[in-house]
C-alpha positions as CSV (number, residue, x, y, z in Angstrom):
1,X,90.8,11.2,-92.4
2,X,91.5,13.3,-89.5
3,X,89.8,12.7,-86.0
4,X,88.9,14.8,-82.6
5,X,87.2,13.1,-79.6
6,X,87.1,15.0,-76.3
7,X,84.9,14.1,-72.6
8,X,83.6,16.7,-70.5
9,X,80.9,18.1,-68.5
10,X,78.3,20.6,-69.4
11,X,74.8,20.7,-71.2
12,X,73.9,18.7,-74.0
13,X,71.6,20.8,-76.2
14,X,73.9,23.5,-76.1
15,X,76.7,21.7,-77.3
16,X,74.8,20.6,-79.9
17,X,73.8,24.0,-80.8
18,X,77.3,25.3,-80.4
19,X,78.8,22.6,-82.5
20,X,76.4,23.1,-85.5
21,X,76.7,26.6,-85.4
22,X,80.4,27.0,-85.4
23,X,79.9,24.4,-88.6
24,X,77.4,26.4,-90.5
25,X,79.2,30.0,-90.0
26,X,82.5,28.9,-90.8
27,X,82.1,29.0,-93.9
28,X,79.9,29.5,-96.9
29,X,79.8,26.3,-98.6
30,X,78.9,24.7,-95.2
31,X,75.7,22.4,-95.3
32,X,74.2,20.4,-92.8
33,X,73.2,16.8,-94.9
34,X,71.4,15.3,-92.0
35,X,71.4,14.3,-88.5
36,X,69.9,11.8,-86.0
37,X,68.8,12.4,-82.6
38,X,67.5,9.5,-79.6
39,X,66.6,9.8,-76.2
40,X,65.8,6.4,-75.2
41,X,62.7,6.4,-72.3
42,X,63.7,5.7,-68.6
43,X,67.7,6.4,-69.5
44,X,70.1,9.5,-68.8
45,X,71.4,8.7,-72.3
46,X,71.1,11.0,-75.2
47,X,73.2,11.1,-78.7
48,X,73.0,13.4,-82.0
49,X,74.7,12.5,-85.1
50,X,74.9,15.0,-87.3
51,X,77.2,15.1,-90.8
52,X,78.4,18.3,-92.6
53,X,79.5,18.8,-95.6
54,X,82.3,21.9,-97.2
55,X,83.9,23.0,-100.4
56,X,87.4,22.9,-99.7
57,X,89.5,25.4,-101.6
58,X,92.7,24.4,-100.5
59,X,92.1,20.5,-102.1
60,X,89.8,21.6,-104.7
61,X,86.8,19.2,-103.4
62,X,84.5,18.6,-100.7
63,X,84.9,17.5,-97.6
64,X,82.7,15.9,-94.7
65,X,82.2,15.9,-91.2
66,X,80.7,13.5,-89.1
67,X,79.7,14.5,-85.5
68,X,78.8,12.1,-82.6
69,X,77.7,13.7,-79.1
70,X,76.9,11.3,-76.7
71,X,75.4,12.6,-73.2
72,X,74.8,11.3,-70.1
73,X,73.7,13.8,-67.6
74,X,76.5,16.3,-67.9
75,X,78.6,14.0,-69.1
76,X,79.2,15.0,-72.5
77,X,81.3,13.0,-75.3
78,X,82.4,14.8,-78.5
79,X,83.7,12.6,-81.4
80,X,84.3,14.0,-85.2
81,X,85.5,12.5,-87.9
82,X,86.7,13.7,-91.2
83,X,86.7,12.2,-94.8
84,X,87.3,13.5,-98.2
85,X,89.6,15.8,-99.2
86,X,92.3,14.3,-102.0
87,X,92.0,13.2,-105.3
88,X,94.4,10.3,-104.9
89,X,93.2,7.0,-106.9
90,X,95.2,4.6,-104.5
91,X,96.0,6.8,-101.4
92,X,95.6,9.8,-100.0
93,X,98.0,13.1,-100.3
94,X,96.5,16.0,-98.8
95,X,94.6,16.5,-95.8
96,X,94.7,20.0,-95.6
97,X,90.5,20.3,-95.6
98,X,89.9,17.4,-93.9
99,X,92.3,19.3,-91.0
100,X,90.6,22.5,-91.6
101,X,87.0,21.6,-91.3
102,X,88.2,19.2,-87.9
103,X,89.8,22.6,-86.9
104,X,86.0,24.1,-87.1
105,X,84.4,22.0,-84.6
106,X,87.8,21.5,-82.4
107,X,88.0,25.2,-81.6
108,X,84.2,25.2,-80.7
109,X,84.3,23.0,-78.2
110,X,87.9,22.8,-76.8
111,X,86.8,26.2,-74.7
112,X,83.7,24.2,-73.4
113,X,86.3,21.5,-72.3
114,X,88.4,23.5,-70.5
115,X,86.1,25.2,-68.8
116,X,84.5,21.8,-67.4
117,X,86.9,19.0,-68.0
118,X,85.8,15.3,-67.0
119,X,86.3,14.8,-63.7
């Protein structure tokens, strides 16, 4: 399992758009399984969770990705997590797609949080 969280400011709907594209044009054997949006009435609030899924060459299997973005105003939280990725019965020996599918979204939105860190 391998994990990226990041806080920063900017707009919500693009960095959803930015995040799933990244995903999707990464690589071929990218697929979006399914997502869940809410805006709850009278809040500021607004969250997407959207999972990925990838063939991972490097392990020999498939990996996914879960994505949490959480926004309040332009507040925006970023948390992806990883899973998959070995064929280990009692633990886990590689990583290496988990890593590389993280390394997707990280270099998506790490620019975004530079440019507008949490203040």
């Amino acid at each position: 399992m391998a994990k990226y969280e990041r806080v920063f400011r900017g707009d919500f709907d693009t960095v959803v758009d930015i995040v799933h594209n990244a995903v999707m044009r990464a690589s071929s054997s990218a697929s979006y399984e399914d997502g869940s949006s809410i805006e709850p009435t009278g809040t500021n609030l607004r969250c997407a969770v959207r999972v990925y899924e990838r063939y991972s060459a490097a392990g020999g299997n498939r990996v996914a990705m879960n994505v949490t973005i959480v926004g309040v105003e332009s507040r925006i939280f970023v948390s992806a997590i990883t899973s998959g990725g070995s064929k280990a019965v009692l633990w886990k020996i590689n990583t290496w797609g988990e890593d590389s599918f993280l390394n997707t979204l990280t270099e998506a939105v790490e620019p975004l949080a530079l440019a507008s860190p949490d203040v």
